[in-house]
PLY file of the C-alpha trace (Angstrom):
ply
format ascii 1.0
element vertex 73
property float x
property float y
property float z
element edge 72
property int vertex1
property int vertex2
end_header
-23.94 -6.13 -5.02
-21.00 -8.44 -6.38
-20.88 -6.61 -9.36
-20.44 -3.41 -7.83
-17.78 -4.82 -5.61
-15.65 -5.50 -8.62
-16.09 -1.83 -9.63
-14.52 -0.76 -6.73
-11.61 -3.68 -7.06
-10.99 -1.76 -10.64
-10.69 1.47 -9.55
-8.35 0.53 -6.61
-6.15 -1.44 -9.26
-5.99 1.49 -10.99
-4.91 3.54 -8.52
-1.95 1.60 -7.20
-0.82 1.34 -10.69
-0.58 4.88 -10.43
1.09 5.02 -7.47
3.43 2.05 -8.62
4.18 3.85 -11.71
4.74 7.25 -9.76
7.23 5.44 -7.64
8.97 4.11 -10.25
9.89 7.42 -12.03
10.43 8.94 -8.89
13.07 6.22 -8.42
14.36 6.21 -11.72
15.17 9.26 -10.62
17.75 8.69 -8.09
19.81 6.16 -9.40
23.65 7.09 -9.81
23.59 5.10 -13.03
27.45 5.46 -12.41
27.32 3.50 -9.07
23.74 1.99 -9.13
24.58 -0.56 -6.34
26.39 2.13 -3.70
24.75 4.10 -1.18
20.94 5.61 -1.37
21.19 4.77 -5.26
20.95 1.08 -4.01
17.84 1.54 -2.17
16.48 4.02 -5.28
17.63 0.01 -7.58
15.53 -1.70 -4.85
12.51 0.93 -5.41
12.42 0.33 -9.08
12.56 -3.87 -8.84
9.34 -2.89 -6.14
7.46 -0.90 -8.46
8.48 -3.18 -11.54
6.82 -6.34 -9.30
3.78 -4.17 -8.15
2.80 -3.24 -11.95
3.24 -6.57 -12.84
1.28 -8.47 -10.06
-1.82 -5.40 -10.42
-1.73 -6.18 -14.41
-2.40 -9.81 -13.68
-5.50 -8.98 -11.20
-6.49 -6.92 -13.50
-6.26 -9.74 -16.44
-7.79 -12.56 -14.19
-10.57 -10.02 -13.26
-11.14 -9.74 -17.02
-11.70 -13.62 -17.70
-13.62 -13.65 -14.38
-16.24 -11.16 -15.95
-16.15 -12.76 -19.31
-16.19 -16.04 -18.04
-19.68 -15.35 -15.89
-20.84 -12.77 -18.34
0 1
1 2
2 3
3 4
4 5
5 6
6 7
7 8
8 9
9 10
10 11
11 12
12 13
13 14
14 15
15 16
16 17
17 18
18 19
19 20
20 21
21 22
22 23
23 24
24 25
25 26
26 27
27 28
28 29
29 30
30 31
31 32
32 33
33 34
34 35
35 36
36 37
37 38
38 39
39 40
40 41
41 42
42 43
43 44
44 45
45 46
46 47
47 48
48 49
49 50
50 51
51 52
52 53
53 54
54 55
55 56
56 57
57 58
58 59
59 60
60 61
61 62
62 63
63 64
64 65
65 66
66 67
67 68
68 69
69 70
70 71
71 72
């Protein structure tokens, strides 16, 4: 049952890296690289330090869930 559990905790992971990712570009997107800190290309700056954070934090699960199935396995 536990195992099975983590199964699900991977496939999740991956999926908000996907959406993390996705948000990223689509921010990327909308940047005035001109004027990056001025009106909705502020908010787009925001969106990418978000979606830089979110990749980051999900890679770590996704490392500590590694050692926790090595570790047990």
């Amino acid at each position: 049952m536990k195992n099975n559990n983590y199964k699900h905790m991977k496939v999740l992971i991956y999926i908000f890296l996907g959406l993390a990712v996705g948000l990223l570009i689509f921010n990327l997107f909308h940047i005035d690289f001109e004027e990056p800190l001025y009106g909705e290309s502020f908010a787009a700056v925001v969106g990418v330090g978000a979606s830089l954070c979110a990749i980051i934090l999900l890679t770590i699960l996704k490392i500590a869930l590694k050692i926790k199935d090595k570790l047990k396995g």
